[in-house]
C-alpha beads as a LAMMPS data file, in Angstrom:
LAMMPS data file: protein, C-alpha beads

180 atoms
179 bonds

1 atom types
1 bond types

-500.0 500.0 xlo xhi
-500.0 500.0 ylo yhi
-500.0 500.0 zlo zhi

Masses

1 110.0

Atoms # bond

1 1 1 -27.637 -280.394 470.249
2 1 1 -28.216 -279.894 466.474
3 1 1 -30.791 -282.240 464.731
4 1 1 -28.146 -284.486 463.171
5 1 1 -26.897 -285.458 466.903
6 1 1 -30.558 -285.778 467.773
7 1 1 -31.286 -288.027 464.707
8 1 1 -28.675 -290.161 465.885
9 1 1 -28.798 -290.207 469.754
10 1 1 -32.641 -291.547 468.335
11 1 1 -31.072 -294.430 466.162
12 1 1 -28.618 -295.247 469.140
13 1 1 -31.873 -295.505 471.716
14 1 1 -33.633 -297.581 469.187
15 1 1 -30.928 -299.737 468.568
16 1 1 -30.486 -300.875 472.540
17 1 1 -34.269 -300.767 473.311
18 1 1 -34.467 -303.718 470.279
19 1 1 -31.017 -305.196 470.640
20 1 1 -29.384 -304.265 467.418
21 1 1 -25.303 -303.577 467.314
22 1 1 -24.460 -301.579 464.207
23 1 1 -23.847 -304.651 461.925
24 1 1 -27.383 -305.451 462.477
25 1 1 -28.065 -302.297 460.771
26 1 1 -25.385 -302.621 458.369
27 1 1 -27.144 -305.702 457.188
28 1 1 -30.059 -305.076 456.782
29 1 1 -29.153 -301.275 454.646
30 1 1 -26.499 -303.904 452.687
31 1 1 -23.786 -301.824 453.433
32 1 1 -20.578 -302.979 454.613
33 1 1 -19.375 -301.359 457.964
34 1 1 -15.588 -300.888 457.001
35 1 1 -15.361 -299.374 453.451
36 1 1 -18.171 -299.054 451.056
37 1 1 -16.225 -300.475 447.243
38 1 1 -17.524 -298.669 444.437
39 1 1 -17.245 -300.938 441.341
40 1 1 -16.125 -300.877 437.993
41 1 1 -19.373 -301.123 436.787
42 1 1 -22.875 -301.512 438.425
43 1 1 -24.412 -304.564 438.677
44 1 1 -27.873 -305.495 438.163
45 1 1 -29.642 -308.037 440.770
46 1 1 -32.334 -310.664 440.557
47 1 1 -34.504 -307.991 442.709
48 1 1 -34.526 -305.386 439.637
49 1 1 -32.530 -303.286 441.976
50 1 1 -29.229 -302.201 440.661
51 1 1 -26.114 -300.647 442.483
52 1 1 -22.704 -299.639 442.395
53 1 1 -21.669 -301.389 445.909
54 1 1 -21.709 -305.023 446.381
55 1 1 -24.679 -305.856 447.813
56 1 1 -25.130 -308.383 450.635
57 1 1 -27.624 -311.304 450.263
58 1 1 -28.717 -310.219 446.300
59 1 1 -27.799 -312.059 443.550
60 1 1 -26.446 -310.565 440.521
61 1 1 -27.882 -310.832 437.284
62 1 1 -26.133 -308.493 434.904
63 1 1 -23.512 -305.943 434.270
64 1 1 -24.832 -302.069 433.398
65 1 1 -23.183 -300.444 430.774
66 1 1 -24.003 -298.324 428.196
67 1 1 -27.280 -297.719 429.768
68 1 1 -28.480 -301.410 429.359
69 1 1 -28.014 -304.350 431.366
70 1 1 -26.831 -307.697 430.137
71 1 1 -27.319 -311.043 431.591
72 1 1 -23.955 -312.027 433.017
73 1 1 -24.124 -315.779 431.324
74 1 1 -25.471 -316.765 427.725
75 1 1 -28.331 -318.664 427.297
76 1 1 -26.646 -322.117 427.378
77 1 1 -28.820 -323.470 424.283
78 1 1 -28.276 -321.857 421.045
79 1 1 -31.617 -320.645 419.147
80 1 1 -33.430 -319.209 415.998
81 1 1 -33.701 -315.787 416.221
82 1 1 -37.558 -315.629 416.633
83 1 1 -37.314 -318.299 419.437
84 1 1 -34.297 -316.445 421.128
85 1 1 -36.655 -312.935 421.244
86 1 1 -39.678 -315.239 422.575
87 1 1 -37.181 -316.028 425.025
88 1 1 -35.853 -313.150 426.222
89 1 1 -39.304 -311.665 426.780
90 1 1 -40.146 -314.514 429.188
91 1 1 -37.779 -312.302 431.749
92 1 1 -38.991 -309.362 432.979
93 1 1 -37.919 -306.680 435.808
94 1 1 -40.976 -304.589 437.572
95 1 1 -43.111 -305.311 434.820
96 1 1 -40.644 -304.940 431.709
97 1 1 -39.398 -307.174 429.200
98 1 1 -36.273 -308.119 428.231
99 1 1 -34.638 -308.547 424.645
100 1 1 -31.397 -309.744 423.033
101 1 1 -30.139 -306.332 422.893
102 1 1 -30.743 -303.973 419.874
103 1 1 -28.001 -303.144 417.371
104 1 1 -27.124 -299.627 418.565
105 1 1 -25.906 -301.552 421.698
106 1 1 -24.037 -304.160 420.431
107 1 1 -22.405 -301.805 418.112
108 1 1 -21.315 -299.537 421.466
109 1 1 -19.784 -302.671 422.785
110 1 1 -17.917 -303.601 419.620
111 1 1 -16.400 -300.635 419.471
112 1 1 -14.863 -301.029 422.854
113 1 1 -10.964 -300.731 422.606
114 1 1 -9.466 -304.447 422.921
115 1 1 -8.519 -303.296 426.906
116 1 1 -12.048 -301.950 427.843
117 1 1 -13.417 -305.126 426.551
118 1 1 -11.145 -307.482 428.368
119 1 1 -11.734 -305.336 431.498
120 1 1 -15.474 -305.541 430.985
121 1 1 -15.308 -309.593 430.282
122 1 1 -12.406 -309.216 433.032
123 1 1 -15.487 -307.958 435.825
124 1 1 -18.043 -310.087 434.385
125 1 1 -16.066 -313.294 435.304
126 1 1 -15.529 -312.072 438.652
127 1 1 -19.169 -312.157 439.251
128 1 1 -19.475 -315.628 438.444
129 1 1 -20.280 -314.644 434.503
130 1 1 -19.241 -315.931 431.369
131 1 1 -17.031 -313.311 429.048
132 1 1 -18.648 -311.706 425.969
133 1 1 -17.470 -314.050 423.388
134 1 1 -18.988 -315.591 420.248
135 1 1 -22.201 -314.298 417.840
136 1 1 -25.322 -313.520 419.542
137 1 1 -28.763 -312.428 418.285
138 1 1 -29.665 -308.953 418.411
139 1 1 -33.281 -307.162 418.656
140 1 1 -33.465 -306.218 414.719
141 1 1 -34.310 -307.521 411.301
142 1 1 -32.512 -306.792 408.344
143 1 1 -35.762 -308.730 406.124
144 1 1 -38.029 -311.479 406.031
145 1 1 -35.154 -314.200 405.974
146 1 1 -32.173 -312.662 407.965
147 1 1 -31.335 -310.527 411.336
148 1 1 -28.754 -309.000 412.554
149 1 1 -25.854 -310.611 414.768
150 1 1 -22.925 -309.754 417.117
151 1 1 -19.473 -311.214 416.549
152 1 1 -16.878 -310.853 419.514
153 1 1 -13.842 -313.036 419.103
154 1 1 -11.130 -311.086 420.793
155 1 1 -9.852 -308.320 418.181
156 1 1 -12.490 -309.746 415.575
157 1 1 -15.556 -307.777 416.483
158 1 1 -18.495 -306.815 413.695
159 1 1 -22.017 -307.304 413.207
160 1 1 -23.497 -309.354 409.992
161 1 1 -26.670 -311.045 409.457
162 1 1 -27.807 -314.322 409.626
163 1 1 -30.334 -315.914 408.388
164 1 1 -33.218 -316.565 410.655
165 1 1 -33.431 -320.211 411.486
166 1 1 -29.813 -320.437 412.240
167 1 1 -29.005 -321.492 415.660
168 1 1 -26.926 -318.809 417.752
169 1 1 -26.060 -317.391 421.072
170 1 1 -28.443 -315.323 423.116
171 1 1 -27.967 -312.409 425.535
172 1 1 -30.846 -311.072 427.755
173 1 1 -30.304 -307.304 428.188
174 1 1 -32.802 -305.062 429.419
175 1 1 -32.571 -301.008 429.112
176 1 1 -32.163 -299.305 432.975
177 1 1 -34.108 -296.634 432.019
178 1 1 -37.466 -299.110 431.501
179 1 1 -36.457 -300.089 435.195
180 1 1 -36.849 -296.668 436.498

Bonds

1 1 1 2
2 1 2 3
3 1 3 4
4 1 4 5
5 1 5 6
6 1 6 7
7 1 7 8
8 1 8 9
9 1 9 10
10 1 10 11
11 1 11 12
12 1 12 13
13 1 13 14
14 1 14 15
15 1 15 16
16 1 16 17
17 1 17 18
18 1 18 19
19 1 19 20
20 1 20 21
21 1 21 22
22 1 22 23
23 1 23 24
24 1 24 25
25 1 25 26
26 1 26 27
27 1 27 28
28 1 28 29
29 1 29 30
30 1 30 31
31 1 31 32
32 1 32 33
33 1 33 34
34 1 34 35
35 1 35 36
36 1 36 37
37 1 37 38
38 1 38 39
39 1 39 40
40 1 40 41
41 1 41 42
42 1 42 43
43 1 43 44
44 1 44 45
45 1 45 46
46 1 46 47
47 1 47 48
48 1 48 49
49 1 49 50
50 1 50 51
51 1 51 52
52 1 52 53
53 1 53 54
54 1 54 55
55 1 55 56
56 1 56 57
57 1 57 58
58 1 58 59
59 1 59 60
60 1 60 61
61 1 61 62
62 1 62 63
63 1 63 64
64 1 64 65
65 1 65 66
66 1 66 67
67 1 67 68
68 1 68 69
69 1 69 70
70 1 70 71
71 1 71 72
72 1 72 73
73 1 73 74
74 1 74 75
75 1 75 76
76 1 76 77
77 1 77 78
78 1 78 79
79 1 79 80
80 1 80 81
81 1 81 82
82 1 82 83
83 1 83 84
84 1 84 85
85 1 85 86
86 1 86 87
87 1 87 88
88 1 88 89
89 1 89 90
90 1 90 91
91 1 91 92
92 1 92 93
93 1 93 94
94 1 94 95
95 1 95 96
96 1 96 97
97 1 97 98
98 1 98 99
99 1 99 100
100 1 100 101
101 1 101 102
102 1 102 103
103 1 103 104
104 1 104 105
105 1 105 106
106 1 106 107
107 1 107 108
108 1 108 109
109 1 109 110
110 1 110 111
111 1 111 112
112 1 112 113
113 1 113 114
114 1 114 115
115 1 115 116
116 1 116 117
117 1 117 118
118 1 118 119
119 1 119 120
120 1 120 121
121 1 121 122
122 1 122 123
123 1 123 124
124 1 124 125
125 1 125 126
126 1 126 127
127 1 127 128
128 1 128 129
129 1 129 130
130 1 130 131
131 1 131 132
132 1 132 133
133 1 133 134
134 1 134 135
135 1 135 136
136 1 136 137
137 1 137 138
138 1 138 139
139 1 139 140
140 1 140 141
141 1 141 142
142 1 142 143
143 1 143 144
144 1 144 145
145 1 145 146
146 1 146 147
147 1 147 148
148 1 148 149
149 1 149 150
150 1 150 151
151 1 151 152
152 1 152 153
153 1 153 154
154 1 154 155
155 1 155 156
156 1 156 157
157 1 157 158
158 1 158 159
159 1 159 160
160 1 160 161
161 1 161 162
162 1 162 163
163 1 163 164
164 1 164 165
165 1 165 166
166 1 166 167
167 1 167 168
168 1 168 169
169 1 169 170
170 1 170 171
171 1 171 172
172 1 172 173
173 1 173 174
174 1 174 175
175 1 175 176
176 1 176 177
177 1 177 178
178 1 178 179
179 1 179 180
């Protein structure tokens, strides 16, 4: 018998000494016993664990792209910009802090083609999230008085600034790599 059989003929004597069928184990490794579905994107959970299966019993709290995570619904109050990155620090994943996304990202998701877009907003909503759609803050200052902002209204997609007080959308997003 080569270790592999061993290894399993093991699992298999554990299981029935602690009465555990396979969708015991299934369950608890949050794998699904038929087909494991690799997704369109990969989602990031509540846990700070992130994945490209669905995962059983975790709750999602963003979609990965572009190397960042974002926060599957908008904040549902707009803000000022310094209250919205107050805000968005308030969250944090293993210790790190999230922001309202800098412009480098934003400007990667503008540039999506009108398809990629609607496929991205297409997945978020299947999640249970709202689509990217509106202006939201972003991480950086253009001065004292104004910051820069997102627009995403179907084909109408830019960034501009705004001044600082006004009262706009907000977007956690946190970087995977500061999850690592």
């Amino acid at each position: 018998m080569d270790t592999k059989e061993q290894a399993l003929a093991t699992i298999q004597e554990i299981m029935k000494q602690n009465g555990l069928t396979k969708e015991d184990v299934f369950s608890a490794l949050n794998i699904n016993s038929s087909t494991e579905e690799k997704l369109e994107y990969e989602i990031l959970y509540t846990d700070g664990t992130h994945s490209w299966t669905p995962q059983i019993n975790k709750i999602p709290w963003g979609v990965i792209i572009f190397d960042c995570a974002i926060q599957l619904k908008e904040i549902p109050d707009k803000m000022s910009y310094y209250n919205a990155q107050k805000f968005c620090s308030k969250t944090n994943f293993k210790g790190k802090k999230c922001n309202s996304g800098s412009r480098v990202f934003w400007k990667r998701i503008i540039s999506l083609s009108e398809e990629m877009l609607e496929k991205l907003n297409a997945f978020i909503g299947s999640i249970n999230g709202q689509p990217l759609k509106g202006d939201y803050w972003t991480t950086g200052k253009c001065h004292d008085k104004d910051a820069w902002i997102v627009y995403i209204y179907n084909a109408q997609k830019g960034i501009s600034s705004a001044n600082v007080h006004r009262k706009l959308k907000v977007r956690r997003t946190i970087e995977i790599a500061e999850l690592e």
